[in-house]
N, CA, C and O atoms as a Tinker XYZ file with bonds, in Angstrom:
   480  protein
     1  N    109.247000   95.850000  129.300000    73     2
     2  CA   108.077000   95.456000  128.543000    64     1     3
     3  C    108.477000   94.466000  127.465000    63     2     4     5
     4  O    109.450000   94.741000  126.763000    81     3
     5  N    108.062000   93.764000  127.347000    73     3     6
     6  CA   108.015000   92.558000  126.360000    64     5     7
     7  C    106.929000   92.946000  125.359000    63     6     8     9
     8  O    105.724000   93.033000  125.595000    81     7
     9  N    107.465000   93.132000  124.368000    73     7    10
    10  CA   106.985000   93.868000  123.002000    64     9    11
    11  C    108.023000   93.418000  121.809000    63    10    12    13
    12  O    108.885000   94.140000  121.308000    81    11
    13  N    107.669000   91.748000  121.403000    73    11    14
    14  CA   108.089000   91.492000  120.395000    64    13    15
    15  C    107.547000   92.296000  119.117000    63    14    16    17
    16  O    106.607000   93.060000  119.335000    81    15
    17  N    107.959000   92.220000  118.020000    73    15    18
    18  CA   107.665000   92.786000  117.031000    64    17    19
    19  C    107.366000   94.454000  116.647000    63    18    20    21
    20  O    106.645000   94.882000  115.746000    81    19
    21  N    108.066000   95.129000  117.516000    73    19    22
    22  CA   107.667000   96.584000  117.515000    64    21    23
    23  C    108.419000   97.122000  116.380000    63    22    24    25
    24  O    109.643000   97.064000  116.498000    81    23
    25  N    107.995000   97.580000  115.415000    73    23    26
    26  CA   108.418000   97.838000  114.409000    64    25    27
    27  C    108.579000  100.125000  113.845000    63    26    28    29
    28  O    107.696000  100.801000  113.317000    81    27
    29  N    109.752000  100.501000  114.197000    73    27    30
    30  CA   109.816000  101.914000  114.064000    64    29    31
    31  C    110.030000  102.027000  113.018000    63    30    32    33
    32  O    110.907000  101.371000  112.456000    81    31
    33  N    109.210000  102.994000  112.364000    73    31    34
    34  CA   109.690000  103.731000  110.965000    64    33    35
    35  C    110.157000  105.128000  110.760000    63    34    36    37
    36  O    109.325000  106.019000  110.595000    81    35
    37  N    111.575000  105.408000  110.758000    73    35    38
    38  CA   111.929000  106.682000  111.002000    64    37    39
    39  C    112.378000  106.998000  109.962000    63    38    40    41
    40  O    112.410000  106.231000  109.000000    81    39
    41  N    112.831000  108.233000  109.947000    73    39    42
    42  CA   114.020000  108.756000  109.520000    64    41    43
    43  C    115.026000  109.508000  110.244000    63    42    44    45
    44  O    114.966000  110.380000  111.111000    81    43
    45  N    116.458000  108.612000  109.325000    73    43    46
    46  CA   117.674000  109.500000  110.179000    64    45    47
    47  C    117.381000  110.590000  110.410000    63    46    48    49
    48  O    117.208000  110.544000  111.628000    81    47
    49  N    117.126000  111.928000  110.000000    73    47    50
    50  CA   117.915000  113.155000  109.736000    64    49    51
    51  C    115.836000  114.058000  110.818000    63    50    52    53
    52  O    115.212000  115.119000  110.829000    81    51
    53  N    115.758000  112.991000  111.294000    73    51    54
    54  CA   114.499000  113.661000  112.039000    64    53    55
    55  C    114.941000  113.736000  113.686000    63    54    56    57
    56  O    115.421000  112.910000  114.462000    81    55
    57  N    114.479000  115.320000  113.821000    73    55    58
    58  CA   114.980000  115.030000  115.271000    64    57    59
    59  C    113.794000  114.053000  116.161000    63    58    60    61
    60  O    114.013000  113.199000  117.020000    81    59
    61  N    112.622000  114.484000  115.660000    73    59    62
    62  CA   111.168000  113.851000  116.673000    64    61    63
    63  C    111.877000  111.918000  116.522000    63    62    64    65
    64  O    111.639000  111.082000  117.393000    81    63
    65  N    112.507000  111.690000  115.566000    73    63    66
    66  CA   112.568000  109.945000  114.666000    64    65    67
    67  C    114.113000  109.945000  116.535000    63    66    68    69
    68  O    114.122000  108.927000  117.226000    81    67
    69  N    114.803000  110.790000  116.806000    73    67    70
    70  CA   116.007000  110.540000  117.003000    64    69    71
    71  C    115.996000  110.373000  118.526000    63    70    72    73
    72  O    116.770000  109.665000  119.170000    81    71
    73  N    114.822000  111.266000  119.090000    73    71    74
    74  CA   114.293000  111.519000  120.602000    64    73    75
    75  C    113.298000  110.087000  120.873000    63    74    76    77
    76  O    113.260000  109.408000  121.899000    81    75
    77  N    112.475000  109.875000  119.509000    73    75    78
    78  CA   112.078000  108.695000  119.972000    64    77    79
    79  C    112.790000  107.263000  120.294000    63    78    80    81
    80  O    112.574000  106.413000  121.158000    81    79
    81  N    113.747000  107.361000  119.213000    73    79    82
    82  CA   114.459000  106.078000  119.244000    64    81    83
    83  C    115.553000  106.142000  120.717000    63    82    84    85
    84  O    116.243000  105.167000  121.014000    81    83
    85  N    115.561000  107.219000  121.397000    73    83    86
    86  CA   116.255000  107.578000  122.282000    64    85    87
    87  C    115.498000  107.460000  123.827000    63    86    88    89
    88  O    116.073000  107.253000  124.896000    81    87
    89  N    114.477000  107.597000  123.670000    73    87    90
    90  CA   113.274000  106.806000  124.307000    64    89    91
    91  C    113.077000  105.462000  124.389000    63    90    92    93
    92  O    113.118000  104.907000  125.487000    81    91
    93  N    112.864000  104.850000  123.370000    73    91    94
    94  CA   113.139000  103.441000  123.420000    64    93    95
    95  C    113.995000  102.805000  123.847000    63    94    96    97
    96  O    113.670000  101.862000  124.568000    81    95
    97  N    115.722000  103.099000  123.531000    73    95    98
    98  CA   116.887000  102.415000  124.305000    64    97    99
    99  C    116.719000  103.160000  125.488000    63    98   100   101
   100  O    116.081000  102.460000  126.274000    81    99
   101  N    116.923000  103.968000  125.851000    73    99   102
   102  CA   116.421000  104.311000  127.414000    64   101   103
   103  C    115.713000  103.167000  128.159000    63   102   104   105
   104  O    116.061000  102.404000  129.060000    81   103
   105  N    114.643000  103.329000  127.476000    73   103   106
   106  CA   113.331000  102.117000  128.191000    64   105   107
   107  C    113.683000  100.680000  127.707000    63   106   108   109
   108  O    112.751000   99.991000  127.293000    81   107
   109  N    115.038000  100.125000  127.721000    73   107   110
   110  CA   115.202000   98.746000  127.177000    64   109   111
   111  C    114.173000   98.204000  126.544000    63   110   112   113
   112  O    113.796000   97.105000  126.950000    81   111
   113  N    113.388000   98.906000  125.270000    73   111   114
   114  CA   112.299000   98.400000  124.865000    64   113   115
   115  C    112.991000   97.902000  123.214000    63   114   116   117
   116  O    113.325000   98.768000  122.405000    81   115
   117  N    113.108000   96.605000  122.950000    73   115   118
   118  CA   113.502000   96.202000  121.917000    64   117   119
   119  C    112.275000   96.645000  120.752000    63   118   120   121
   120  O    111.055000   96.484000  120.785000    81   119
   121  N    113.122000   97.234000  119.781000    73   119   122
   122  CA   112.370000   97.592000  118.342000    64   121   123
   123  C    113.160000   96.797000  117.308000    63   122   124   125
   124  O    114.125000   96.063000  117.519000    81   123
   125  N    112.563000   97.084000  116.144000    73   123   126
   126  CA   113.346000   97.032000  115.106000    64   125   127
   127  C    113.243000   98.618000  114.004000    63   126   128   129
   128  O    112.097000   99.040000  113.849000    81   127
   129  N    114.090000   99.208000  113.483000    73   127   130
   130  CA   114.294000  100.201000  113.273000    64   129   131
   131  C    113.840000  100.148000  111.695000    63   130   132   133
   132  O    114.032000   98.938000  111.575000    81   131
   133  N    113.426000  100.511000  110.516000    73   131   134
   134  CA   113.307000  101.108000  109.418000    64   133   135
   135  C    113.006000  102.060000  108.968000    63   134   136   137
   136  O    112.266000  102.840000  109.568000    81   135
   137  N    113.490000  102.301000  107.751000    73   135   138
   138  CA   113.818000  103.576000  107.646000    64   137   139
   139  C    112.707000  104.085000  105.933000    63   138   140   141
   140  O    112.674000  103.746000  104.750000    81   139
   141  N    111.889000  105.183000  106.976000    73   139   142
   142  CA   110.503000  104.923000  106.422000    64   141   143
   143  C    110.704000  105.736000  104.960000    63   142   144   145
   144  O    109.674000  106.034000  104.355000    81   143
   145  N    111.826000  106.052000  104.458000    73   143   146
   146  CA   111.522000  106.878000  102.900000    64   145   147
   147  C    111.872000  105.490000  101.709000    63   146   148   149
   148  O    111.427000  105.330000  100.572000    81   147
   149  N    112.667000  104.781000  102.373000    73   147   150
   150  CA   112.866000  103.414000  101.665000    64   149   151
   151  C    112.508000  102.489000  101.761000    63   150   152   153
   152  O    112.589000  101.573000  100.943000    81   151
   153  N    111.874000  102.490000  103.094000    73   151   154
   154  CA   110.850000  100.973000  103.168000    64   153   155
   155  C    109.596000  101.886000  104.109000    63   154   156   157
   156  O    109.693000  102.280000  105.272000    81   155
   157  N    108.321000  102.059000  103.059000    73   155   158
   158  CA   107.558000  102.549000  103.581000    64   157   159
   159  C    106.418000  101.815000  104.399000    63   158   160   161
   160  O    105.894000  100.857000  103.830000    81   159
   161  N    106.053000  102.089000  105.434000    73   159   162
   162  CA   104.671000  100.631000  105.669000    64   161   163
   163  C    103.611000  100.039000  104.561000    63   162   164   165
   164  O    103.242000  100.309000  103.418000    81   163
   165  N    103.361000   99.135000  105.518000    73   163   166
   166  CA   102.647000   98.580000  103.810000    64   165   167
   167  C    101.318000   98.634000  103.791000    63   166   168   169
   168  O    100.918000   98.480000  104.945000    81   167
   169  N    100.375000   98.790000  102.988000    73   167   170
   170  CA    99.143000   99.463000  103.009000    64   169   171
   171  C     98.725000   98.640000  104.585000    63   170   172   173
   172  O     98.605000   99.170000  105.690000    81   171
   173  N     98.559000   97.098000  104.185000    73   171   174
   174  CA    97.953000   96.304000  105.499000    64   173   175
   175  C     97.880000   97.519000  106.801000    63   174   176   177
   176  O     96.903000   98.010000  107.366000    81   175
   177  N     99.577000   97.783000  107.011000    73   175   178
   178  CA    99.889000   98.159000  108.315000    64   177   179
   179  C     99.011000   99.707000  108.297000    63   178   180   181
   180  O     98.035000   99.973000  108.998000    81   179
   181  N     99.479000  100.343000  107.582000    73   179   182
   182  CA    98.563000  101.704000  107.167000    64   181   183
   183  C     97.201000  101.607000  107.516000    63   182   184   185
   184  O     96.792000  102.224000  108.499000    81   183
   185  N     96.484000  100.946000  106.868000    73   183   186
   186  CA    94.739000  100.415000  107.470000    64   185   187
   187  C     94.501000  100.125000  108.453000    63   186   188   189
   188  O     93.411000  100.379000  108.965000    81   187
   189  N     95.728000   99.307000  109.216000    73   187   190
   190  CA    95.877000   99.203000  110.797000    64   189   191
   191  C     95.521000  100.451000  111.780000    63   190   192   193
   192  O     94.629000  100.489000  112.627000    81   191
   193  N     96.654000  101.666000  111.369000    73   191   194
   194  CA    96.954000  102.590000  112.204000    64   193   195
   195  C     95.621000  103.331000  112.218000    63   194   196   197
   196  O     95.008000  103.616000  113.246000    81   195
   197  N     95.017000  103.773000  110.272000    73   195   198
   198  CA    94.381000  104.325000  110.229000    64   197   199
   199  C     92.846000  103.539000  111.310000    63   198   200   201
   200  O     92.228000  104.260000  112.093000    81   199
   201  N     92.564000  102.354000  111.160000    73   199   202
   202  CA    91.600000  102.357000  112.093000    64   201   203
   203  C     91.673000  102.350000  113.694000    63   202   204   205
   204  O     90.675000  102.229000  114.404000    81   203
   205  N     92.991000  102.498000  114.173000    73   203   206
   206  CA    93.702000  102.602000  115.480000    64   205   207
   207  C     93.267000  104.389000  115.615000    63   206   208   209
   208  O     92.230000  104.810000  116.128000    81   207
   209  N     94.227000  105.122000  115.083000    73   207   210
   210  CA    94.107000  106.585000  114.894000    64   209   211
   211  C     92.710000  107.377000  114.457000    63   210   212   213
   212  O     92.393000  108.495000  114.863000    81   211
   213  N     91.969000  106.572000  113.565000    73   211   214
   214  CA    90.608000  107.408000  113.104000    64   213   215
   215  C     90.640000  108.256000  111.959000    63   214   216   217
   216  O     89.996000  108.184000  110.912000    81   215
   217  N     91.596000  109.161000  112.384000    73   215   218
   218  CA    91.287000  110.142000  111.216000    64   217   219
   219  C     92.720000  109.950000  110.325000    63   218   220   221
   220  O     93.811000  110.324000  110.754000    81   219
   221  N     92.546000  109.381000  109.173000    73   219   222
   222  CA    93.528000  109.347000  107.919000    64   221   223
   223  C     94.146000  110.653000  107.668000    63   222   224   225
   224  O     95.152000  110.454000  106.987000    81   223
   225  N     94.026000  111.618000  107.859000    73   223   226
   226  CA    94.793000  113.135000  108.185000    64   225   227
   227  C     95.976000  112.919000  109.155000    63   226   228   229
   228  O     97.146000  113.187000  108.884000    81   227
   229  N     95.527000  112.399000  110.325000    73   227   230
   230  CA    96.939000  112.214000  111.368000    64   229   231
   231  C     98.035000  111.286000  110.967000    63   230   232   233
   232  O     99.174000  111.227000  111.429000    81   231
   233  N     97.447000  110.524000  109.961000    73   231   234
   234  CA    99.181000  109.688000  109.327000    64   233   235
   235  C     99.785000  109.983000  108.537000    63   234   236   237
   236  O    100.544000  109.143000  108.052000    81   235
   237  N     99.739000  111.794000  107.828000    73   235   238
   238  CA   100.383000  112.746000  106.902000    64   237   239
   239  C    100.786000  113.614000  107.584000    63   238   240   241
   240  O    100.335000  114.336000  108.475000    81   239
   241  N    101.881000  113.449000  106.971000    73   239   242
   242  CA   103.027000  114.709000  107.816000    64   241   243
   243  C    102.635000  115.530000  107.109000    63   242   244   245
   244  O    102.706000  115.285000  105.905000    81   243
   245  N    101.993000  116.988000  107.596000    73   243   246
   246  CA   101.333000  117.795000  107.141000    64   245   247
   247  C    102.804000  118.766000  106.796000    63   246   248   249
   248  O    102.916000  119.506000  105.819000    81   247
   249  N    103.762000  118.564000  107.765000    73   247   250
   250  CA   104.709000  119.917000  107.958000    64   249   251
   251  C    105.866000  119.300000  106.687000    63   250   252   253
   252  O    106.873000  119.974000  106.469000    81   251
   253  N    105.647000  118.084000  105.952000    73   251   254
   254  CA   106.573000  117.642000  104.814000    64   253   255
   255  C    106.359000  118.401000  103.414000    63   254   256   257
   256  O    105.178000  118.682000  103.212000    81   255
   257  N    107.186000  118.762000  102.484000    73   255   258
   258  CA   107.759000  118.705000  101.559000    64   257   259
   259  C    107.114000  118.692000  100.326000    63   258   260   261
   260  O    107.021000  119.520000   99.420000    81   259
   261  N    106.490000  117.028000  100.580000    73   259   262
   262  CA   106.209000  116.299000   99.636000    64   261   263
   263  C    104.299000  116.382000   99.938000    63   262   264   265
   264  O    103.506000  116.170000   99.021000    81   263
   265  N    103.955000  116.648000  101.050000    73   263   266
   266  CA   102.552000  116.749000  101.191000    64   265   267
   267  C    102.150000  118.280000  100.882000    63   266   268   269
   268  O    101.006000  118.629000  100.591000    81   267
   269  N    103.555000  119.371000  101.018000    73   267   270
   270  CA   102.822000  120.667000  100.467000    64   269   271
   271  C    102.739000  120.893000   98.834000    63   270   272   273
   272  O    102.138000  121.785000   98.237000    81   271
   273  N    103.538000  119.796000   98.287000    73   271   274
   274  CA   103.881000  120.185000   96.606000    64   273   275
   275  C    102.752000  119.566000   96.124000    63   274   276   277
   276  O    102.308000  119.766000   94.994000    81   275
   277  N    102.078000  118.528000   97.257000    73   275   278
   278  CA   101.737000  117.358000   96.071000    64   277   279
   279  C    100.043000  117.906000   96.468000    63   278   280   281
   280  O     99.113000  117.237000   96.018000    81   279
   281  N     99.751000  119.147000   97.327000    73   279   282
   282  CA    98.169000  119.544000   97.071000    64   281   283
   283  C     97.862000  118.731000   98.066000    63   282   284   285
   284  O     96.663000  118.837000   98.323000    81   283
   285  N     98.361000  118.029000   98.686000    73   283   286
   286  CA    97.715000  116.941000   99.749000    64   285   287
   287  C     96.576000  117.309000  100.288000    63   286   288   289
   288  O     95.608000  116.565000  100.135000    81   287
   289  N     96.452000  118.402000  100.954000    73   287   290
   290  CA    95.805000  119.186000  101.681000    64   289   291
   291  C     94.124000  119.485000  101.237000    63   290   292   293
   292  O     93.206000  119.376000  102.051000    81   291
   293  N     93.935000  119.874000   99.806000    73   291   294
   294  CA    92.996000  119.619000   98.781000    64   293   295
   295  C     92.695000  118.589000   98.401000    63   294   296   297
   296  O     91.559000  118.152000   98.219000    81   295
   297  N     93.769000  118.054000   98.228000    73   295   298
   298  CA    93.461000  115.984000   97.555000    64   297   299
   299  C     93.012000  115.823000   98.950000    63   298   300   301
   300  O     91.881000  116.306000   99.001000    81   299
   301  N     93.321000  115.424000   99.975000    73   299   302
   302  CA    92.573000  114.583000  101.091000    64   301   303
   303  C     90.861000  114.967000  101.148000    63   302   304   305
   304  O     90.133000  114.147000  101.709000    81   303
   305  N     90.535000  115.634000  100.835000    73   303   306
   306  CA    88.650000  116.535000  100.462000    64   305   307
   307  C     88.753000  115.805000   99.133000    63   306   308   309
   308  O     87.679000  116.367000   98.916000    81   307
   309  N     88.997000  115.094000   98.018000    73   307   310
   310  CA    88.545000  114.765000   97.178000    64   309   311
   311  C     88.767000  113.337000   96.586000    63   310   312   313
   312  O     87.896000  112.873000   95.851000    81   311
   313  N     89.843000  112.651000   96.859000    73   311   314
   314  CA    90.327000  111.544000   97.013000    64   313   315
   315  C     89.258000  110.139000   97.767000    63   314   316   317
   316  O     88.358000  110.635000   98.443000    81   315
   317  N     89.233000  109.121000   97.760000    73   315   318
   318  CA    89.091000  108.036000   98.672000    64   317   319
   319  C     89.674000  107.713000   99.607000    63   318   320   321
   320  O     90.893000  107.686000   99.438000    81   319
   321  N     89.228000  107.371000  100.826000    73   319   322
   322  CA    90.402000  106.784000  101.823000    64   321   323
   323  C     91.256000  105.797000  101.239000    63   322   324   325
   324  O     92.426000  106.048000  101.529000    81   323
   325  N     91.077000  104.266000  100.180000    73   323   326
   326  CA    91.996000  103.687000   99.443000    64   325   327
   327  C     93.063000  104.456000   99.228000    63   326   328   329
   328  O     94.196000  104.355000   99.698000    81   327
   329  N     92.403000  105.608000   98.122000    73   327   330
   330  CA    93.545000  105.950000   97.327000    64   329   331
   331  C     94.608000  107.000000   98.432000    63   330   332   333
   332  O     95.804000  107.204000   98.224000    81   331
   333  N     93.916000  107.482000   99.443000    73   331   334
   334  CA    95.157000  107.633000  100.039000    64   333   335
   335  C     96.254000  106.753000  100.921000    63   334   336   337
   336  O     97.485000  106.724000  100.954000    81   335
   337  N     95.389000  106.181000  101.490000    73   335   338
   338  CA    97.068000  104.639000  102.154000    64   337   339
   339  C     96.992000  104.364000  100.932000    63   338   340   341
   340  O     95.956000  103.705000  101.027000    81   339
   341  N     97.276000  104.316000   99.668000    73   339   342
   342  CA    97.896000  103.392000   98.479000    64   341   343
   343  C     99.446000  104.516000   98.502000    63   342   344   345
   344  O    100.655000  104.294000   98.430000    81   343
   345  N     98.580000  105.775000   98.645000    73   343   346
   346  CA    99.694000  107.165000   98.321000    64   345   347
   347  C    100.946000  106.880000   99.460000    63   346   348   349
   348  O    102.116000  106.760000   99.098000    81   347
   349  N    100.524000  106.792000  100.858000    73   347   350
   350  CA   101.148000  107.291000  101.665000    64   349   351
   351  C    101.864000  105.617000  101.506000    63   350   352   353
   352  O    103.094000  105.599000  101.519000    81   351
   353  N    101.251000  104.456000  101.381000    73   351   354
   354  CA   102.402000  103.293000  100.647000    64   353   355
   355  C    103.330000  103.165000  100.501000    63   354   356   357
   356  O    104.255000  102.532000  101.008000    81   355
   357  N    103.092000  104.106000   99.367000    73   355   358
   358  CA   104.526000  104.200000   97.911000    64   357   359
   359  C    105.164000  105.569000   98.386000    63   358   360   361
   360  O    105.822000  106.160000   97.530000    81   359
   361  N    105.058000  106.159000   99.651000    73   359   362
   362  CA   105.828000  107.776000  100.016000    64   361   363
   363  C    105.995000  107.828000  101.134000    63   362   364   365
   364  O    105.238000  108.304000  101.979000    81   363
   365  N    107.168000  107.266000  101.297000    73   363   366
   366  CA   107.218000  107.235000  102.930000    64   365   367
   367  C    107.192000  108.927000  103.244000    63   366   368   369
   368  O    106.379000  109.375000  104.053000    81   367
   369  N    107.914000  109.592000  102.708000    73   367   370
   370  CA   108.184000  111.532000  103.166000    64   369   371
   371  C    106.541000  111.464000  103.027000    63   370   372   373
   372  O    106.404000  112.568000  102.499000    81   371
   373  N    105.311000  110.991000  103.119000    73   371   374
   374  CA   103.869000  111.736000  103.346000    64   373   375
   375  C    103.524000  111.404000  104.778000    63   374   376   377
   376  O    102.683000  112.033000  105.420000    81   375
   377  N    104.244000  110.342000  105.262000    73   375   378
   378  CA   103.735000  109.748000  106.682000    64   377   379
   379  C    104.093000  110.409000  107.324000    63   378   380   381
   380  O    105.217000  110.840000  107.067000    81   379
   381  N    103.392000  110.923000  108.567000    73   379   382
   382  CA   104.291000  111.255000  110.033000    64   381   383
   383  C    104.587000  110.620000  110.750000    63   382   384   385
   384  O    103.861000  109.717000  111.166000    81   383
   385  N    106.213000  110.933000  111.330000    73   383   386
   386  CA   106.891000  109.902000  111.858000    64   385   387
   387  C    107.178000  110.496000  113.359000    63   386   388   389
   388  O    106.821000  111.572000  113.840000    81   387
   389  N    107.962000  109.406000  113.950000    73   387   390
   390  CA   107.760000  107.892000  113.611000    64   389   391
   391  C    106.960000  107.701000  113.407000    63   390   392   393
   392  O    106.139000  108.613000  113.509000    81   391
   393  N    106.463000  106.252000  112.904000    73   391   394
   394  CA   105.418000  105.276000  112.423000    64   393   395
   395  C    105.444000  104.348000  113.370000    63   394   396   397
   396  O    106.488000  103.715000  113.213000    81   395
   397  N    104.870000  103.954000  114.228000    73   395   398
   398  CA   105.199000  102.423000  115.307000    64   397   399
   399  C    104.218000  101.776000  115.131000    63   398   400   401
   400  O    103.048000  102.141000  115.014000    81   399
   401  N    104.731000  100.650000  115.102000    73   399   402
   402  CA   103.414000   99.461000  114.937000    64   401   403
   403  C    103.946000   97.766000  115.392000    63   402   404   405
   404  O    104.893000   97.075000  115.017000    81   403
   405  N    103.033000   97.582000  116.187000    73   403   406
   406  CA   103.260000   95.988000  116.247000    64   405   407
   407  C    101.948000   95.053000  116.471000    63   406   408   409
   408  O    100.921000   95.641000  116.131000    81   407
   409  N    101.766000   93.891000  116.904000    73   407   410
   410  CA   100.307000   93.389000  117.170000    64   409   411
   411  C     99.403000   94.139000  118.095000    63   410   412   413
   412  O     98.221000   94.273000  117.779000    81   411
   413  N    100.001000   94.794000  119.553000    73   411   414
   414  CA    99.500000   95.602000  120.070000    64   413   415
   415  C     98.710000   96.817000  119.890000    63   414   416   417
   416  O     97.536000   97.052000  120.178000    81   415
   417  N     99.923000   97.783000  119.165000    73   415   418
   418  CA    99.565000   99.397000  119.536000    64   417   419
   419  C     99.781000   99.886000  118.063000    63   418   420   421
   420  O     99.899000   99.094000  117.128000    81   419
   421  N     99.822000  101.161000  117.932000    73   419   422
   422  CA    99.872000  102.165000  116.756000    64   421   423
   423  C    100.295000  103.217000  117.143000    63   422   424   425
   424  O     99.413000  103.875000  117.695000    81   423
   425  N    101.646000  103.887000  117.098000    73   423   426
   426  CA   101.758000  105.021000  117.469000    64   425   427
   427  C    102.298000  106.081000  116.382000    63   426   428   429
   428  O    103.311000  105.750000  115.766000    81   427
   429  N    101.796000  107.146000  116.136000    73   427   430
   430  CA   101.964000  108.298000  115.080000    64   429   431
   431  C    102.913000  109.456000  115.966000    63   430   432   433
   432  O    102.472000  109.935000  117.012000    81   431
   433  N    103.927000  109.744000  115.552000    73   431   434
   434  CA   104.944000  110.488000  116.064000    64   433   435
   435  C    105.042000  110.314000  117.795000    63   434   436   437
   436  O    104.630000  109.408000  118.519000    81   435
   437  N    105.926000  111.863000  118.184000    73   435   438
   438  CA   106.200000  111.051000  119.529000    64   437   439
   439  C    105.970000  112.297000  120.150000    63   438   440   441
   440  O    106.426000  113.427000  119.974000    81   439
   441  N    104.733000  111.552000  121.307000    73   439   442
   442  CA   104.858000  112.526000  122.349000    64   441   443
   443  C    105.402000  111.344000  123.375000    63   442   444   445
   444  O    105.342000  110.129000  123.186000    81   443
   445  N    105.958000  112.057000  124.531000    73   443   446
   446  CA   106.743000  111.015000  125.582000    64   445   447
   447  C    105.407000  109.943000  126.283000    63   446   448   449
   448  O    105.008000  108.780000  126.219000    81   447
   449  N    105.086000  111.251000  126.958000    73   447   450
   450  CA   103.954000  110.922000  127.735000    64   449   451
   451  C    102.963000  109.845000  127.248000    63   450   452   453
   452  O    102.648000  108.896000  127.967000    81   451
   453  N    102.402000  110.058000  125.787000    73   451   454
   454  CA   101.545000  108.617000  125.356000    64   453   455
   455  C    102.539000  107.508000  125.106000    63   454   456   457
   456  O    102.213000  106.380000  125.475000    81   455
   457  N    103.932000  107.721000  124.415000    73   455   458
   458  CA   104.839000  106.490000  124.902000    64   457   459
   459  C    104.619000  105.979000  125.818000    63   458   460   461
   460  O    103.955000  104.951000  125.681000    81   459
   461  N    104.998000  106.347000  127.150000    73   459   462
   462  CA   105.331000  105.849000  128.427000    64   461   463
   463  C    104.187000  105.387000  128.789000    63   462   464   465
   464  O    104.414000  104.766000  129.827000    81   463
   465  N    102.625000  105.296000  128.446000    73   463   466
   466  CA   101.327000  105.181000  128.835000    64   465   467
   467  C    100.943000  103.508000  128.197000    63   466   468   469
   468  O    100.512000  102.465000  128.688000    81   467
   469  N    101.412000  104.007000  126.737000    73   467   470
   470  CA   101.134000  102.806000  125.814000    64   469   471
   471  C    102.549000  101.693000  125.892000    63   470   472   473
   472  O    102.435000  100.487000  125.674000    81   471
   473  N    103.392000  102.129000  126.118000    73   471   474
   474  CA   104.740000  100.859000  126.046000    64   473   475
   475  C    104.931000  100.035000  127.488000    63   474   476   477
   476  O    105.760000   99.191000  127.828000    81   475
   477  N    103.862000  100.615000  128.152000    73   475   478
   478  CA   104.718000  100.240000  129.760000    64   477   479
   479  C    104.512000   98.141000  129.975000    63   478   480
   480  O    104.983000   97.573000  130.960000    81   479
């Protein structure tokens, strides 16, 4: 597949970030790799997914850290959609990962099966 610009946002220490990227070289599918707690997507791309995906809930890693301390769960019922891609912005640990994005597609973590559906 010829998929310039595919852009992954992982993290090392994730196994779902490690199976995907393991998926990809498998499938000679050129990415470029970043590493989403230090370079988080940028709202643009965020507004992307979110109108790709629908519901602004599926691009928070619900099972993180940083989304159980920070009330996320309550804030998303009271918040703006803005003010949350501004949040998930500036925090990469709120996104669920991977993050994939290029001119094409949007993909929010990894199941194989919608990989192999959407990359072919």
């Amino acid at each position: 597949m010829k998929n310039s610009g595919l852009k992954v946002y992982e993290y090392s220490g994730c196994g779902t970030c490690k199976k995907a990227l393991g998926f990809l070289k498998k499938n000679k599918i050129p990415f470029d790799s970043l590493p989403i707690r230090e370079t988080p997507p940028s709202l643009a791309e965020l507004k992307k997914a979110k109108q790709t995906i629908g519901d602004i809930k599926k691009l928070f890693n619900v099972s993180g850290k940083d989304y159980r301390e920070g009330n996320w769960k309550e804030k998303l019922g009271t918040i703006s959609e803005e003010e949350a891609l501004k949040a998930l912005s500036k925090n990469g640990n709120l996104i669920k990962r991977p993050f994939v994005i290029s001119d094409q597609l949007v993909l929010v973590g990894f199941k194989e099966e919608d990989w192999k559906s959407s990359l072919k």
